[in-house]
N, C-alpha and C positions, 0 to 999 in steps of 0.2 A: 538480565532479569530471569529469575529462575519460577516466578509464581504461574500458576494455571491458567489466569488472563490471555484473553487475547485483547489487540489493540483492533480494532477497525475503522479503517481510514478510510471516508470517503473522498471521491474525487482525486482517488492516489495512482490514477496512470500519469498525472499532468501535474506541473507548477510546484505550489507549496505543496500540495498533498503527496506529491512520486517523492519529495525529497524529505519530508518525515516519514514516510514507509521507509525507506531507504535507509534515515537513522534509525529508526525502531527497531527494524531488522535489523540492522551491524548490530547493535546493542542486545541482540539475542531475544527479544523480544518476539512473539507470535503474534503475524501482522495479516489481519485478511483486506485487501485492497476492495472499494466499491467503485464502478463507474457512476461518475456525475451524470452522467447522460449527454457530452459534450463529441463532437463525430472525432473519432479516431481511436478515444479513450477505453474504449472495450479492449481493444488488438495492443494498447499501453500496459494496460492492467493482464494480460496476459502474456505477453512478453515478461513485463517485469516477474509475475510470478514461476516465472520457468529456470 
């Protein structure tokens, strides 16, 4: 995807949400990841964005 958008996915350190980030971003897509508020998933969503 070449548009200005960004996608933001919440609950994207964990489950269904890490793995449509996951596509979104292969697909070139500009993805900002939210914590659900689930314990682990901060240190998820920052790993994955590194």
């Amino acid at each position: 995807m070449t548009d200005s958008r960004v996608a933001i996915v919440t609950g994207g350190g964990t489950g269904i949400g890490a793995a449509t980030a996951r596509q979104l971003s292969a697909a070139g897509q500009a993805t900002r990841l939210v914590p659900a508020g689930r314990p682990g998933e901060p240190e998820a969503v920052a790993e994955a964005a590194a």
